[in-house]
FIDOLO-163665 format. One line per field, with one value per residue (C-alpha): residue number from 0; residue in three letters; x negated, y negated, z negated. Coordinates in steps of 0.5 Angstrom, whole numbers. Each point is the difference from the previous one (the first is absolute). Example, Ala and Ser with C-alpha at 12.3 -4.5 7.8 and 13.67 -1.06 7.14 Angstrom:
<tipas>
k = (0/1);
r = (ALA/SER);
x = (-25/-2);
y = (9/-7);
z = (-16/2);
</tipas>
This chain:
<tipas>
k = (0/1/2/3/4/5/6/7/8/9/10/11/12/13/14/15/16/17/18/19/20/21/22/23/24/25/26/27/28/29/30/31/32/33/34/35/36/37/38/39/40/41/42/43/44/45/46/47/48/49/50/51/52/53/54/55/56/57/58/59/60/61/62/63/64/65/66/67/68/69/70/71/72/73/74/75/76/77/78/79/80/81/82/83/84/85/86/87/88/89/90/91/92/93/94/95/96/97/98/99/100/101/102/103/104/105/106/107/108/109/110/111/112/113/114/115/116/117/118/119/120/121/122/123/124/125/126/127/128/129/130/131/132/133/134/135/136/137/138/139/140/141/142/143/144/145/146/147/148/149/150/151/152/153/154/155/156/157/158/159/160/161/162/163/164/165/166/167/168/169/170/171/172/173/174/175/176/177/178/179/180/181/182/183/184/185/186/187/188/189/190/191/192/193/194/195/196/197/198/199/200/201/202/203/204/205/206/207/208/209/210/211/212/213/214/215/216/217/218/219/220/221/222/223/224/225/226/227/228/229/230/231/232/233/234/235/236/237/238/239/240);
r = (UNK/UNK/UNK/UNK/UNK/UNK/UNK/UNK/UNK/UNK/UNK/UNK/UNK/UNK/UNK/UNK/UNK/UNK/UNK/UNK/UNK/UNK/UNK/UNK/UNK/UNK/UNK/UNK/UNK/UNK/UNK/UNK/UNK/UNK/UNK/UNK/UNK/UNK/UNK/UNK/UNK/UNK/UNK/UNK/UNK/UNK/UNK/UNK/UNK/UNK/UNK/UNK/UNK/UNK/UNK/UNK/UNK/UNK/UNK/UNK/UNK/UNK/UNK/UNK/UNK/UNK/UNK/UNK/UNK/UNK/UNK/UNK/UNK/UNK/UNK/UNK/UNK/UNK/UNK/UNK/UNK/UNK/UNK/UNK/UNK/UNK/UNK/UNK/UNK/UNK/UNK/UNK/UNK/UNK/UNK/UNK/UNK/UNK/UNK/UNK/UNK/UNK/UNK/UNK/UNK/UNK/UNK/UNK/UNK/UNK/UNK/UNK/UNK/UNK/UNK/UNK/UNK/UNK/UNK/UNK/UNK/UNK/UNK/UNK/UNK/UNK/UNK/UNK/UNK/UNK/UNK/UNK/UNK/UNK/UNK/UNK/UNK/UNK/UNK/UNK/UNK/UNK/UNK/UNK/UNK/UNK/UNK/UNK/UNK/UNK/UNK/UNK/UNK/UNK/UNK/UNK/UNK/UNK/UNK/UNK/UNK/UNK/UNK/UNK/UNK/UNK/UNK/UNK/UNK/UNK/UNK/UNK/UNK/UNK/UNK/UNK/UNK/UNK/UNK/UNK/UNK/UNK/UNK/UNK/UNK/UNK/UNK/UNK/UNK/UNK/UNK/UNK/UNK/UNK/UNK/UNK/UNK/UNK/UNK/UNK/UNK/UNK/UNK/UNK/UNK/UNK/UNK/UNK/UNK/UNK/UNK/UNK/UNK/UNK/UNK/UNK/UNK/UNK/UNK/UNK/UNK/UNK/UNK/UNK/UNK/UNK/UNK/UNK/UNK/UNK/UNK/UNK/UNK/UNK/UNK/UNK/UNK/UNK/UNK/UNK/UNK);
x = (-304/-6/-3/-8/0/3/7/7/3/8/2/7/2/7/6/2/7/2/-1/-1/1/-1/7/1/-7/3/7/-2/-5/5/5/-5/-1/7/1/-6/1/8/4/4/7/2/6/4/2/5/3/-5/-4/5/0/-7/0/7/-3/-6/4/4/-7/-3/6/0/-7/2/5/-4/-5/5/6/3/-2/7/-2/-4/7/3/-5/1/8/0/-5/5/6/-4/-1/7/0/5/0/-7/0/6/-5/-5/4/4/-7/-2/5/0/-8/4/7/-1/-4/5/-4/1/8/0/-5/5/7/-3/-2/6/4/-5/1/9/0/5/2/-8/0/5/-2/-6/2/5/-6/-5/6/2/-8/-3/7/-4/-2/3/-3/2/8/-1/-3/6/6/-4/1/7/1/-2/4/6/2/2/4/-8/-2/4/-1/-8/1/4/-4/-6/4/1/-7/1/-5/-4/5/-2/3/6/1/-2/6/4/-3/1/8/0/-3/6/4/3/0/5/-6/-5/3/1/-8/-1/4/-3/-8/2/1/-7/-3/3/-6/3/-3/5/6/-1/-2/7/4/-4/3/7/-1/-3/7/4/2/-1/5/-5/-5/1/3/-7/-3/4/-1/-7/0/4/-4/-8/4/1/-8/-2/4);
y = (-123/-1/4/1/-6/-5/0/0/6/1/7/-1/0/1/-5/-4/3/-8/-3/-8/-3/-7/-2/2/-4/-6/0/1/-6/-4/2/-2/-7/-1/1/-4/-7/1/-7/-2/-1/-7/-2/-6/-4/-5/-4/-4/6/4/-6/0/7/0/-7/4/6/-5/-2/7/1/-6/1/7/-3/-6/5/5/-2/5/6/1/4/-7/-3/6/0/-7/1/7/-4/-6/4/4/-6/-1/-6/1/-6/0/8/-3/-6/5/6/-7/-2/7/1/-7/3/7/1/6/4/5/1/-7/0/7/-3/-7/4/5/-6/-2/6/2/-7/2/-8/4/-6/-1/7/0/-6/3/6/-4/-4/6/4/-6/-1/7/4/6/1/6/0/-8/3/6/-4/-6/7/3/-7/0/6/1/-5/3/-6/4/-4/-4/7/1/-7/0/6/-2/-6/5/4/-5/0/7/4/7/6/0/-7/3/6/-4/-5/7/3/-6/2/7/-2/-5/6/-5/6/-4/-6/6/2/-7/-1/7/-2/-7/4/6/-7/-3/7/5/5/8/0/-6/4/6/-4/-4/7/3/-6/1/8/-1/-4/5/-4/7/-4/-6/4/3/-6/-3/5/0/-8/2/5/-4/-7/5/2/-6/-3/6/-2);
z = (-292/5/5/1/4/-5/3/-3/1/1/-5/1/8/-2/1/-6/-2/0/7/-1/8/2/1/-8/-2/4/-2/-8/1/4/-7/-5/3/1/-8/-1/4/1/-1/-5/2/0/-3/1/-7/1/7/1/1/4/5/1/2/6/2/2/2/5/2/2/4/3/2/3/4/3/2/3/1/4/-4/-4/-5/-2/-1/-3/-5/-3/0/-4/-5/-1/-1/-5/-3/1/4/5/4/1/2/5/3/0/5/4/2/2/4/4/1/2/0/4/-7/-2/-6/-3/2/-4/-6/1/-2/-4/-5/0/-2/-5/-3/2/3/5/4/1/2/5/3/1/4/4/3/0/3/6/2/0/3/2/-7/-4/-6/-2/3/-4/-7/0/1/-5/-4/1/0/-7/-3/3/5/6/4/0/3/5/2/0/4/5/0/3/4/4/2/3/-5/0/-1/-8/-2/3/-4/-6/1/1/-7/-4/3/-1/-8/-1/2/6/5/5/0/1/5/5/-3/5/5/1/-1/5/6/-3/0/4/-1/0/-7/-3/4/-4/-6/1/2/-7/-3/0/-1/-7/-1/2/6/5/5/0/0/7/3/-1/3/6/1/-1/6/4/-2/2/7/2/-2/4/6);
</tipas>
């Protein structure tokens, strides 16, 4: 419809009941065009191929690396790659080098020993934990990781060694309960309970006195319990003074 000058007139100045917005205009286009030039997948025929394709790969990490050989995830990436491809020896190779770049990445260490558990090359696993545990003793993650590995596989006495192998580094009051409840799990309460005693000198907080004092009430040792708490009072007393 025109008006008397010839213009197009608009005769209905409602909004359309569907709105297309620019974002779904794009988005479709970018959808039509993904059908339209999407790649075929390529797919490896025989041996030759195969080693064709992982020479490539090793290449491509490679050259990441040579470009930034401080960025760890470069090494992470290529080791996780060849133990896809279970190749072991080199996903190995590839995590040593790394960690002769950094020995202090804790991400490595934890990839390191994990692909070694997955793969349950147990001994591997454990070498790694005990290397990662004598270089990084301040990192409780990589203590926690090697008992839950022990742990598991129901070696305690492993345990108790790993743990006492930490305690010697005097660590945060969390380690220590974590020995202590590995003890209360086993049901070995006497062990427990030197656990708390040898924690309470380390951390002599009030709050690990009452912890400790909770302790033997749980177990119904109410004597012990009382006990505790006058060595605690005796023990602030002191401090105070």
């Amino acid at each position: 419809m025109t008006d008397r000058r010839g213009n197009s007139k608009i005769q209905n100045k409602m909004p359309a009941k569907i709105q297309i917005t620019a974002e779904q205009i794009l988005r479709e286009a970018e959808e039509r065009q993904e059908e339209a030039f999407q790649a075929p997948e390529k797919k490896i025929l025989d041996e030759e191929e195969l080693e064709e394709y992982r020479l490539m790969k090793r290449k491509h990490f490679e050259d990441k690396i040579r470009r930034n050989r401080q960025h760890m995830s470069n090494w992470i990436q290529y080791a996780r790659w060849e133990e896809l491809q279970k190749e072991y020896k080199r996903a190995r190779s590839v995590y040593e080098r790394g960690l002769h770049e950094d020995y202090k990445s804790v991400a490595v260490w934890l990839r390191y020993a994990e692909m070694e558990m997955k793969g349950k090359f147990i001994n591997h696993a454990r070498n790694v934990w005990i290397r990662a545990t004598t270089l990084l003793p301040r990192v409780t993650k990589l203590w926690l990781k090697y008992i839950f590995m022990e742990e598991a596989l129901e070696n305690y006495d492993s345990v108790r060694q790993i743990f006492e192998r930490w305690m010697e580094w005097s660590p945060k009051a969390h380690a220590w309960m974590a020995y202590i409840n590995f003890e209360i799990r086993n049901k070995n309460i006497e062990n427990a309970r030197i656990v708390f005693q040898r924690f309470i000198k380390c951390h002599s907080e009030p709050k690990n006195w009452i912890k400790f004092a909770k302790f033997e009430f749980k177990f119904g040792e109410i004597e012990n319990a009382r006990e505790v708490y006058e060595q605690a009072l005796d023990y602030l007393k002191d401090e105070a003074t």
